[in-house]
N, C-alpha and C positions, 0 to 999 in steps of 0.2 A: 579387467582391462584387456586378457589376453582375447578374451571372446570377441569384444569390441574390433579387436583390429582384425579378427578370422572374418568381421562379420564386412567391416572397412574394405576388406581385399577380395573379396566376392561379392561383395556389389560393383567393385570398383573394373572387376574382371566381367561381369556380366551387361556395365554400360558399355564396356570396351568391344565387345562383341556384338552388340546393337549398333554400336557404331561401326562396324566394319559392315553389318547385314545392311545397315543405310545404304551406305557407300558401294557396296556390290550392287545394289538396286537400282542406284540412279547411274551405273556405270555399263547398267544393260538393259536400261530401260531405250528405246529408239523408236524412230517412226521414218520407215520403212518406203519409198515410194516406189506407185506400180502404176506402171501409164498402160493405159488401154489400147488393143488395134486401131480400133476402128475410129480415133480420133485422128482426126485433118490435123494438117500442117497448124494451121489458124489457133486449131483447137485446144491443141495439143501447147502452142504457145502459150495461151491461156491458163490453161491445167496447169504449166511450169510455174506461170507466175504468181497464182492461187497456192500449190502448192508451198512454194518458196515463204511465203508470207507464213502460211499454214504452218510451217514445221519452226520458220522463225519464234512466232507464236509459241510453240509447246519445248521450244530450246530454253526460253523465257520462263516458261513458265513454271517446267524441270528446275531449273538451277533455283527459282523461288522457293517451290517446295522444299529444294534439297537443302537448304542457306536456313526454310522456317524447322525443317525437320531438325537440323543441327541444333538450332537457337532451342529447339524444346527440348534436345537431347541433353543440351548443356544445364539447362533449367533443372531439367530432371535429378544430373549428376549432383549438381550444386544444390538443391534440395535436399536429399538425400544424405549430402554430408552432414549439410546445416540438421537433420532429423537425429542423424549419428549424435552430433556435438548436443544436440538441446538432450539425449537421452544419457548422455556419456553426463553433464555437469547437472542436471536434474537426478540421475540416478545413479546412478554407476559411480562418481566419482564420491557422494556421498555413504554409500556403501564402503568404496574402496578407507573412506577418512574413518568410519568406523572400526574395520579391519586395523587399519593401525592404531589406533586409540585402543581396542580391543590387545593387540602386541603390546601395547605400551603397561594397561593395566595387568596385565600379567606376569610380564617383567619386575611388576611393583612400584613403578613410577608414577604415582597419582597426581602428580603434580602437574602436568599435560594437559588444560582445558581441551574441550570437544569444540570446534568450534561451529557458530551457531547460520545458518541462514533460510531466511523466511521463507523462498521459492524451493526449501527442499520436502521432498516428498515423503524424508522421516525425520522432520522437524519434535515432532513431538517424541517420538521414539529414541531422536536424540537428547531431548530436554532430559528423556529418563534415565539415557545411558549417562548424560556427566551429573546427576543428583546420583545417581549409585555410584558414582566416579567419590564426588563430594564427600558423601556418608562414609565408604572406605574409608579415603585418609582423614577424616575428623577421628573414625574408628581406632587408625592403627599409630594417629598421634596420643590419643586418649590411652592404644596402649602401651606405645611406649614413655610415655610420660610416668604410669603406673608402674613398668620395669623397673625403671632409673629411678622413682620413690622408692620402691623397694628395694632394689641395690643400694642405694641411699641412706637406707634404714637399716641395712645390713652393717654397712662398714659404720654408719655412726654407732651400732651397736655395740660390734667387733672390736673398737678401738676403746669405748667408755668402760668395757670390761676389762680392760688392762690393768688400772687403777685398784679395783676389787681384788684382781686374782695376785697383783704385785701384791696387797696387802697383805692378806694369806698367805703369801710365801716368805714375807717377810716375820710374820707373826711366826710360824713355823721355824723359824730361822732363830729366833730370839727363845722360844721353848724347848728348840731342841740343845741351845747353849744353858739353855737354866737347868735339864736334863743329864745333861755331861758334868754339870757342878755337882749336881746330887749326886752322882756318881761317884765322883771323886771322893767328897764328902765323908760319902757311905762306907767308900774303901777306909778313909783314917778310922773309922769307928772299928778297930781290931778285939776288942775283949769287953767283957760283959760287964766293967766297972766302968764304963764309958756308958754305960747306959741301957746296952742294944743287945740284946740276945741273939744265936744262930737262926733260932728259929725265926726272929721280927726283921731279921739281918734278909735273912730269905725271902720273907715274903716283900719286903720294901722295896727287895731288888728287882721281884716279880712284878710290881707292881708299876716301879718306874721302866723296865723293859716293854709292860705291856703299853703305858704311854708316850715311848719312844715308837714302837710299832706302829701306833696308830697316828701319831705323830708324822711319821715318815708315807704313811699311805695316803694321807692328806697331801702333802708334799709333790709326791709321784702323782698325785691327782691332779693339783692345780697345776705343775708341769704339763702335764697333757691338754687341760684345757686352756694355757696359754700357747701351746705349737697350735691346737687347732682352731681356736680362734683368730693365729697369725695367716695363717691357710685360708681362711676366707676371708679376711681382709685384705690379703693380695690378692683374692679372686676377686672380688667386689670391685674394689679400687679399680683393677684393672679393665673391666668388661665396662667402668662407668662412662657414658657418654660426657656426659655435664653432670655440675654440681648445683643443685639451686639454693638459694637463702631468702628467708623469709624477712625480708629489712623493712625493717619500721623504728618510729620514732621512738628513746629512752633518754629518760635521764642519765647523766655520767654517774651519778653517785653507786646506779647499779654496779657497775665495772669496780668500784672499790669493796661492794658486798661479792663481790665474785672473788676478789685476791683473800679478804679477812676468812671466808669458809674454807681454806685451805690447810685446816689445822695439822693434815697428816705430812704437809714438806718442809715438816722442821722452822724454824724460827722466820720468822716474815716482817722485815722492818719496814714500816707505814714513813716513809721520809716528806710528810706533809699530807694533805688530802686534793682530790680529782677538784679542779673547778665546774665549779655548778652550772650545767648547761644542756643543751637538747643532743643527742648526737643519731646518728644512722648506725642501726648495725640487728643482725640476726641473734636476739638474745643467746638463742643453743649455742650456737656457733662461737661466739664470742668468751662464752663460759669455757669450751673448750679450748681455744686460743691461748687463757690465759693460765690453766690447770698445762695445757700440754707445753709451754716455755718455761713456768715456774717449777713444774714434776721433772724438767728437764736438768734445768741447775741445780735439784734437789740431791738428785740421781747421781751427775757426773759434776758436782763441785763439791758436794756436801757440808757446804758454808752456809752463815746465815747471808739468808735474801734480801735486796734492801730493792724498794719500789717508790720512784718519784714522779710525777708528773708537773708536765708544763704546757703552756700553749705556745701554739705555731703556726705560721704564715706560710709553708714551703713550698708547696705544691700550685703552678698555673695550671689554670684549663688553656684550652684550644686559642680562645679567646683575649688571652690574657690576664683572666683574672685570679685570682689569687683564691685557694681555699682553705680556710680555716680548720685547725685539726687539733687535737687534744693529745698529747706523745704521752705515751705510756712507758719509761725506763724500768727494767728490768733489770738489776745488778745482781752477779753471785761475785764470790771471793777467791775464785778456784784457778785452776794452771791456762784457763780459757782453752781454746781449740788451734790447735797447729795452721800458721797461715795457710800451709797448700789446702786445708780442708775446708775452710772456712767457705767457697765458692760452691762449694758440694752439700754445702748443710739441708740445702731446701731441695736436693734431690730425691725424687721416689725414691723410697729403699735404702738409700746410704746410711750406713753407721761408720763411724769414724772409729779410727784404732782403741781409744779409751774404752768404747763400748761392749769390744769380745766378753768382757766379764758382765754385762749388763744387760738385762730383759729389755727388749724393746723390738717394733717393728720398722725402723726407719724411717716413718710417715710422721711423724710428728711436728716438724718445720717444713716438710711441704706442706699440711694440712693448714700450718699458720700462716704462711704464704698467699696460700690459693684460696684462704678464708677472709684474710685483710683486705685483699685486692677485691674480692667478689661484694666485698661491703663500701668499697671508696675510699681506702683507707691503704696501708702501707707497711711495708715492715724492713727496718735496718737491725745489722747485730756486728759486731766486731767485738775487740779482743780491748781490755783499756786495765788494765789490773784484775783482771776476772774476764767473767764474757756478760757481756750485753745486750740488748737486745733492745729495742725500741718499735714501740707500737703505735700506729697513727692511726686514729679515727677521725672521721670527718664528723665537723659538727654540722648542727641542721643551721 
């Protein structure tokens, strides 16, 4: 563009200057008269009057010239520009759209069509510039799509090993108390009519230190691999764009084979059965949902669980209409959750005061949240003799 105008203002200086060499030309161009001696009075009047006409004539015929000279000067000017503009939006300009298209992909914005027109003279070269435009971002949706799977993959990982490693530490917990009894035990058994010799005394004791030892190395073990699986699951979580679900049609009766396989959180009271029906929902997801609110009242109530379901009307669309849902209740028996807390529970990361003494990552009822919602579905909890929780599925 900068060229264009260097090139604008030097034409524009060199009509300018043709047009001044005009104008000096027809400003000293003249016709001169020169009377002769030896012409009579007569004669001479004659010559005047010839002349007169004569020069009338080329005064005429001056100013025509000079009026056609201009009219072509102007044609020329005006040409010339019109030659500028057809090379400036023929070439130049399409060029210049390149150039920014060209900033734009490199910035990373591929989202910026090329745009297309038939009189340009790199129509095809631009057809190629926006299908390599295209191909990028299909490229760099394909690979962020495959990131966010995989970060995806990570934290559902991250999270489904809590359940395993709580196990573990709980089993360790319950051997190293049956441990401390043989101990004990071991200690009353003082004199060898009790049965126990120094020598059997000794090695028993050797024996149960060496599986307190290993006992405890376990212990220190699954410690570590639940701080660091909590470390990438706040990495994951955090760095995650979106969450996707894979929703498709299920029967309801699944959701009740989801609560009965829950045999490690303690006693689970079945308060009638799910009515028989189609519903939406991300099988994985939903398994998790109901492991991660029930492990929750298992955890911080340690009551028996009581689970009933019902149908409901509660939710309008946009429209007005009404959609059908299947509510999932969730009862424990326990001190429930301090009302100030209660607004905080679906927060990333939050634990609540109960929880200092208790494993966990804070994700648990955000995850149930952002998991019901992502399926059509809903989630209430409050405080009613225990804590509660109430799950909404949309039915199909």
């Amino acid at each position: 563009m900068k060229g264009l105008k260097k090139i604008a203002l030097l034409y524009t200086f060199f009509m300018g200057v043709v047009l001044l060499v005009i104008c000096g030309l027809h400003k000293s161009l003249s016709f001169a008269q020169r009377v002769p001696d030896s012409y009579t009075d007569e004669e001479l009047k004659i010559y005047k009057q010839i002349w007169e006409h004569m020069s009338n004539s080329v005064e005429m015929y001056k100013e025509q010239t000079f009026i056609f000279t201009v009219y072509i000067w102007g044609l020329m000017l005006l040409a010339g520009y019109i030659l500028l503009l057809v090379i400036y939006f023929k070439d130049l300009k399409p060029i210049m759209e390149l150039q920014k298209f060209a900033e734009e992909i490199a910035k990373g914005n591929l989202d910026v069509p090329l745009p297309m027109k038939k009189n340009n003279s790199f129509v095809e070269f631009s057809e190629g510039f926006d299908i390599m435009r295209e191909e990028l971002r299909a490229s760099k949706r394909r690979e962020i799509e495959a990131e966010n799977a995989k970060k995806q993959l990570v934290a559902e990982l991250s999270h489904d090993l809590k359940t395993p490693v709580a196990t573990i530490q709980a089993t360790c917990e319950v051997l190293e108390m049956q441990i401390s009894r043989k101990k004990e035990e071991l200690a009353k058994l003082k004199d060898e009519s009790e049965g126990l010799s120094d020598s059997d005394r000794a090695v028993r004791y050797a024996e149960i230190e060496n599986l307190e030892e290993k006992i405890g190395y376990i212990t220190r073990k699954a410690d570590t691999i639940q701080e660091l699986v909590q470390n990438v699951l706040h990495a994951t979580i955090d760095d995650m764009k979106e969450v996707t679900l894979s929703i498709d049609e299920y029967h309801s009766t699944e959701i009740e084979g989801f609560i009965t396989n829950l045999k490690e959180y303690g006693k689970i009271v079945m308060e009638g059965h799910i009515p028989g029906c189609l519903i939406y929902m991300d099988r994985l997801r939903m398994e998790q949902v109901i492991d991660n609110v029930i492990g929750n009242s298992y955890k911080y109530a340690g009551t028996d669980i009581h689970v009933s379901f019902k149908e409901t009307e509660v939710k309008a669309t946009d429209e007005g209409k009404k959609e059908r849902f299947i509510k999932i209740i969730i009862r424990d028996r326990g001190k429930g959750v301090p009302e100030e807390e209660l607004p905080l529970l679906v927060e990333k990361y939050y634990r609540g005061a109960n929880s200092r003494d208790k494993n966990g990552y804070g994700l648990g009822m955000y995850l149930v949240k952002l998991y019901m919602e992502k399926q059509g579905g809903g989630l209430e909890y409050y405080n009613d003799n225990g804590f509660v929780v109430e799950l909404l599925v949309k039915k199909v």
